[in-house]
Structure formats: structure tokens, C-alpha cells
VOPAGU-2260 file (C-alpha; in pm, 1 decimal, decimal comma):
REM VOPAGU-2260
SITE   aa  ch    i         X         Y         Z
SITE  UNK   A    0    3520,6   -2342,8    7974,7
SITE  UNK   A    1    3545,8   -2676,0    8157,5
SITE  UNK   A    2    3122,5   -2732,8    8041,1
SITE  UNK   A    3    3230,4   -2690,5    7685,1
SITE  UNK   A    4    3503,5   -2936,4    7681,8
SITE  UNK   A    5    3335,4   -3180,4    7833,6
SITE  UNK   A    6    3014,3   -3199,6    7595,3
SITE  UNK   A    7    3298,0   -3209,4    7360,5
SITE  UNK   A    8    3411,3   -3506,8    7500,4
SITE  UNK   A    9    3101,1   -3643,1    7493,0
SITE  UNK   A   10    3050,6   -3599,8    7128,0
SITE  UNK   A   11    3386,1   -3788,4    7052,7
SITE  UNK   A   12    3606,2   -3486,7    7009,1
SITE  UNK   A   13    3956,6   -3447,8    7205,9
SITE  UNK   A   14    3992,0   -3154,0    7409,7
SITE  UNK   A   15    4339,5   -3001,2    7521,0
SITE  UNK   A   16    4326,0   -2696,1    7770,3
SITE  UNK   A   17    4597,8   -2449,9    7869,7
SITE  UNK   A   18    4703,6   -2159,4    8045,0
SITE  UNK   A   19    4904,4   -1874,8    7853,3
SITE  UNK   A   20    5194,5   -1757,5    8058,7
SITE  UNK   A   21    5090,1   -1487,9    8351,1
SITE  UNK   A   22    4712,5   -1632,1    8285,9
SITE  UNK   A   23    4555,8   -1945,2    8512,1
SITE  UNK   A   24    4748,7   -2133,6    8668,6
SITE  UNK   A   25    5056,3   -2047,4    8510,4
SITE  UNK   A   26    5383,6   -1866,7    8621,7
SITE  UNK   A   27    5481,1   -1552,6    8596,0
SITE  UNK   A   28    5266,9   -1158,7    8623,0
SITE  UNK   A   29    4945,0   -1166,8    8627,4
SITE  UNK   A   30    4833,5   -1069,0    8247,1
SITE  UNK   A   31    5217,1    -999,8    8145,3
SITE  UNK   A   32    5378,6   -1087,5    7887,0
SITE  UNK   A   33    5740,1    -911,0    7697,3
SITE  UNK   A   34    5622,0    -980,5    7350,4
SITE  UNK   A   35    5337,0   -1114,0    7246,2
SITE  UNK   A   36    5594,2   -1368,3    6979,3
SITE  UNK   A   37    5646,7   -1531,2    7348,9
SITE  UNK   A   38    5290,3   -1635,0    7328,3
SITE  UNK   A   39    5294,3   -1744,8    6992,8
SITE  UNK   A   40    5604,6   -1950,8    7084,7
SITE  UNK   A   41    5433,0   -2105,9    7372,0
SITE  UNK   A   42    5087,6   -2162,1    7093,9
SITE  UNK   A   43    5344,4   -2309,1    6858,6
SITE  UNK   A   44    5498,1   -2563,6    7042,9
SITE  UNK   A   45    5132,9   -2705,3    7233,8
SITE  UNK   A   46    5026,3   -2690,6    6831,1
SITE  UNK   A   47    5376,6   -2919,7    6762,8
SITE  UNK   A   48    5229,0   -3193,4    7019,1
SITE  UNK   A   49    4905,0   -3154,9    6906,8
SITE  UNK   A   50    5013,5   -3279,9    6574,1
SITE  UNK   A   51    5246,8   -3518,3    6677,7
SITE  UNK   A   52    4900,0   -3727,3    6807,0
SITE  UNK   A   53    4806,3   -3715,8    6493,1
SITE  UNK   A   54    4432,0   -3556,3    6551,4
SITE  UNK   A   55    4305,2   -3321,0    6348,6
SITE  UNK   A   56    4364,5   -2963,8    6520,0
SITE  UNK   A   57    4067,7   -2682,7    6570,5
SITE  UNK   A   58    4133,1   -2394,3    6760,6
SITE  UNK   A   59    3942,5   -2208,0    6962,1
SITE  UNK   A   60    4044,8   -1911,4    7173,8
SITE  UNK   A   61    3817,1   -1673,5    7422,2
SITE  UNK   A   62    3955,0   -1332,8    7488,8
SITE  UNK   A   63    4347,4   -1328,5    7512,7
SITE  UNK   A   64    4376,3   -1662,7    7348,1
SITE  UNK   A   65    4170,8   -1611,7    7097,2
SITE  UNK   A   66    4398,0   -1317,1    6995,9
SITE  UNK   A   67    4693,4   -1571,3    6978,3
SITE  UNK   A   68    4487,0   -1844,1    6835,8
């Protein structure tokens, strides 16, 4: 989804990308996860810095993340 970020960025909107644990780049199993309140951990605390910066938060989530989102 890098092409959609970056005509996001080109419209003025901040764009903050990440991969859910066993997903990307990230650590762990491929595609595991023990409970899926690990996930919403993990969502809660990028949503806690998000915040912090003081921009307005919208979410947007494709397959796996948008179950989380």
C-alpha cells in the first residue's frame, strides 16, 4: 500500500505504516498470533503515539488489519 500512502502524502495527510506481529517485517510465525487481544494491544499502543502527535487519527486496515482496526 506504499502508492496509497504516498498520494496521501501528497494531499497533506500523515501516513503511519506497520506490521502486525508474525506479518511483514515483523518477528515472530508467519500469520501467528496467541490471542488476537495481543493484536489489539499492539493497535492500542501505535493508536497511544498516534495521539500523543496530536493529529487527528483515521484508520484504515486491508485484510488482517482491517479486522483489528
Amino acid at each position: 500500500y506504499n502508492h496509497v500512502a504516498k498520494e496521501l502524502c501528497e494531499d497533506g495527510w500523515r501516513v503511519i505504516g506497520w506490521d502486525m506481529r508474525g506479518h511483514g517485517r515483523s518477528e515472530g510465525k508467519r500469520g501467528y498470533v496467541a490471542h488476537i487481544d495481543q493484536y489489539v494491544e499492539d493497535y492500542s499502543c501505535l493508536l497511544d503515539h498516534v495521539v500523543k502527535s496530536k493529529a487527528p487519527p483515521v484508520l484504515f486496515g486491508h485484510s488482517m488489519g482491517g479486522l483489528v482496526t
